[in-house]
N, C-alpha and C positions, 0 to 999 in steps of 0.2 A: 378776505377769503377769496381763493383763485377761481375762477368758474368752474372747475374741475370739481373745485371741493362744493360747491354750491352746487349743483350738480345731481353729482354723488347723495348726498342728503335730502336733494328734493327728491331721487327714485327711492332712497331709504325711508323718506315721510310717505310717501303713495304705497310703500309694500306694507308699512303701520297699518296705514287706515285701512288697507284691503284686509289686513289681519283680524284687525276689529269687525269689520264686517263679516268676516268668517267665522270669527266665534275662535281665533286660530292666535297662539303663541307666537310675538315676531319672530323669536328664536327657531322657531322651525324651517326657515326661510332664510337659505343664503343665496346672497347676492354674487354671482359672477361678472363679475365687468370686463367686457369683454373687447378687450386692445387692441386687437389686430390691427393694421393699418396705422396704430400711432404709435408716436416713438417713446422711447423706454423714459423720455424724463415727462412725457403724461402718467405713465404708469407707475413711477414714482411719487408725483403728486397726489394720485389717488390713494396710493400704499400710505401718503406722510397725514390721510387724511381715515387713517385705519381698516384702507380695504384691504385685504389678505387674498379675496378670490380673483385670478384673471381668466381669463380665456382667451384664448391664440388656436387659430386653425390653419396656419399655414407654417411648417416647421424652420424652413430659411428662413423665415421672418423671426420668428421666437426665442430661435436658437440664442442669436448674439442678446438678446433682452435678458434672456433668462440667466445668461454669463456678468451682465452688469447689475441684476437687480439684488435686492434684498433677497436672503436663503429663504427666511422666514414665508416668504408668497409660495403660495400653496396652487399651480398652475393644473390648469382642466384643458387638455386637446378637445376644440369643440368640431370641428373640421372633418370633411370627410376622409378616413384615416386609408392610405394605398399601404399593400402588404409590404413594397420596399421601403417604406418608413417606420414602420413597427421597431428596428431594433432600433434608432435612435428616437423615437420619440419618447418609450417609456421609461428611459435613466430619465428623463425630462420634467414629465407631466404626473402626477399622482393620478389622476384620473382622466378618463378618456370617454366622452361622449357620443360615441357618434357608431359604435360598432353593432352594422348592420345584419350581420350574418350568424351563424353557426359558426360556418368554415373561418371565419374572422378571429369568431370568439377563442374557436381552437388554436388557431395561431398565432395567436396574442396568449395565450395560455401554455405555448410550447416556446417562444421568446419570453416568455418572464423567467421562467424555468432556466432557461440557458444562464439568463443575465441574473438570477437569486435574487427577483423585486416579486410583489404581489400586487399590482394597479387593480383601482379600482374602477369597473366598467358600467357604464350602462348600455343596455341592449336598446336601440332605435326602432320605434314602429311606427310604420308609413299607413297609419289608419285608414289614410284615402286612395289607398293601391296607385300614387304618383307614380308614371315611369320615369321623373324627371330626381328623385329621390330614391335611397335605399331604404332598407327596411325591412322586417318580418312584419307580417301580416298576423291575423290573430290567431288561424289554422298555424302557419310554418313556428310562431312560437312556442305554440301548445307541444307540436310534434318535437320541438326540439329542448325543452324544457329539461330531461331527464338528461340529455349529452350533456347541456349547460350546468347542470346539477354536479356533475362528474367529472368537474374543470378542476382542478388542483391550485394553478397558480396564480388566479385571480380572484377578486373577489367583484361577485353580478352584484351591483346596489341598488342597482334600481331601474326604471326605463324613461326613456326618453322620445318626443316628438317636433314635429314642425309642422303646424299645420297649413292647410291651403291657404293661399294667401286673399286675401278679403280684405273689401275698400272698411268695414265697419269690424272695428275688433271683437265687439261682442259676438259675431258670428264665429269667432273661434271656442266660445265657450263649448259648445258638445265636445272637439277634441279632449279636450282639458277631460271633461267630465267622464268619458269615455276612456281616457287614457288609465286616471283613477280607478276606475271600474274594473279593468281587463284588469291595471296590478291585485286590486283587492282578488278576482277571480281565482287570476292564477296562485297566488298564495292558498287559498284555499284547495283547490282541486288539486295541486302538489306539495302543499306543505312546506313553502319558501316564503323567506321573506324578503320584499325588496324594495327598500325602506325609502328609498327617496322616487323624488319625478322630477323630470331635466324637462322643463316646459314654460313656456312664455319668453318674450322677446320683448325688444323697447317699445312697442306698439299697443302690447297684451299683455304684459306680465301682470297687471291687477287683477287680470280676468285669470289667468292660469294660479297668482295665488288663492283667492275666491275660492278655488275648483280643487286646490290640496298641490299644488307646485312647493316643491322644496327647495327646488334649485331656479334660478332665473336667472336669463343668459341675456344681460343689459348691455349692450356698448352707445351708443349713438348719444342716445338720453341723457350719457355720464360723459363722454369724451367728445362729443358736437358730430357733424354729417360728416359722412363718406364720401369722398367721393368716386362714382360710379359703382358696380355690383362686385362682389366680390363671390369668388366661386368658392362654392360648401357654405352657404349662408347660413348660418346658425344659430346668428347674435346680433 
């Protein structure tokens, strides 16, 4: 078995056991593994070892990966998305992570339209008012709820977060928990529903499944260290 795949499995056994302890279906919990920085025959390895989810936030980077890989990968832009990449990233990416705005959501919803796709979006909220981060607050989502309600060519699935960054994972739990919360709210006081949560990283994803995470944006765990920081950190 390659390291990759060894890997891969061991974040797949830690998302089980967090499942059991939540009382929670593993099925409800996909694993994104998140590739950026490594090359397309890592991402192949993982694909040959039945991962389907990638994640890539930088689009020169993914581009040429996503020309050589398997159709069959089902790719998530987790990165922070600039409006001059909008029209090529969404022939690309099925779903998109990271859209911080209204005015984003709106024109991401006026480029589907042009190009006749329907990506699937989640909305990002910066829980801890970071200026170093985008994001709706819990006011600016509320208020903008009925515009997003009104979008035609996307589909909202869900929300997603990052939280402050902390020497002890367990202190991310309130985000997680808080994040769940405001979705369960908002569905209620507008009548939507937005069925997943883009939360947890290779640090915390046990603690973000714990807390109702659907989605978990793995790289490091499954495909070894980075090296240095990579800008739009999200995986």
């Amino acid at each position: 078995m390659s390291d990759i795949a060894s890997q891969l499995e061991d974040v797949r056994e830690k998302i089980r056991s967090a499942c059991s302890r939540a009382r929670r279906d593993f099925s409800e919990v996909r694993l994104v593994a998140v590739s950026k920085t490594f090359p397309a025959e890592d991402v192949r390895a993982a694909f040959e070892s039945t991962q389907i989810l990638f994640g890539e936030s930088r689009l020169q980077e993914a581009a040429p990966k996503i020309e050589v890989l398997p159709s069959e990968i089902e790719w998530h832009f987790i990165g922070r998305v600039q409006r001059n990449k909008v029209r090529k990233i969404l022939p690309l990416f099925q779903y998109v992570h990271a859209v911080d705005s209204l005015k984003l959501a709106a024109y991401i919803d006026s480029v589907a339209r042009d190009l006749d796709l329907r990506p699937k979006i989640f909305l990002q909220i910066n829980q801890a008012g970071e200026t170093s981060k985008g994001g709706f607050d819990v006011k600016s989502l509320a208020e903008a709820i009925p515009a997003i309600q009104a979008l035609k060519h996307v589909e909202v699935v869900g929300l997603m977060t990052i939280p402050p960054a902390v020497e002890n994972a367990e202190d991310s739990r309130k985000w997680f928990t808080e994040l769940r919360q405001l979705r369960d709210a908002m569905g209620k006081q507008f009548s939507i529903n937005f069925p997943f949560l883009s939360m947890g990283m290779s640090g915390d994803f046990e603690i973000a499944v714990e807390e109702g995470a659907t989605h978990v944006r793995v790289g490091s765990a499954i495909f070894g260290k980075r090296d240095g920081k990579i800008d739009g950190e999200l995986g």
